[in-house]
C-alpha positions, 0 to 999 in steps of 0.5 A: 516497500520496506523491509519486516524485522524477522523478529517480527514474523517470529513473534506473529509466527509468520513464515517470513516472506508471507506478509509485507508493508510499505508505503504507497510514494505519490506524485504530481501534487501542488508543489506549494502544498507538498514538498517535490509534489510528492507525498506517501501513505504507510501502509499497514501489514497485508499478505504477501499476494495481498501487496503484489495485487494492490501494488500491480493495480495502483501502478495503473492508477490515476486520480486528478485528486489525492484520496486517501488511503482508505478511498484507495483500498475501497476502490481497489476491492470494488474494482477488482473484487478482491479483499486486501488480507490484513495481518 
């Protein structure tokens, strides 16, 4: 996950430290597709419990296909009955 600008929280009046955004980093592709086998999906701003909670689940996630990024959010709510908080 990469950092938030304070100025960015100031100017959403976020207490900083609440909300994150980042990237989801992806391995074990086609390496004649994808550079390294590798690839990532940004991320947009979510609520700091929000990232800890998809963060945590993904670690255990595996698919024999890439999905995408919305797919990932579909079943990380159907599986866990939560709704990611965006900001």
């Amino acid at each position: 996950m990469g950092p938030i600008n304070e100025y960015w929280y100031q100017e959403k009046n976020l207490k900083v430290g609440t909300v994150a955004a980042g990237r989801i980093d992806i391995y074990g592709l086609d390496e004649s597709k994808y550079h390294g086998g590798m690839s990532e999906y940004s991320l947009p701003p979510m609520t700091r419990e929000s990232w800890e909670r998809f963060s945590d689940w993904l670690e255990e996630f595996e698919t024999e296909e890439l999905w995408s990024v919305h797919a990932l959010f579909d079943e990380f709510e159907s599986q866990t009955l939560y709704s990611i908080e965006w900001v």
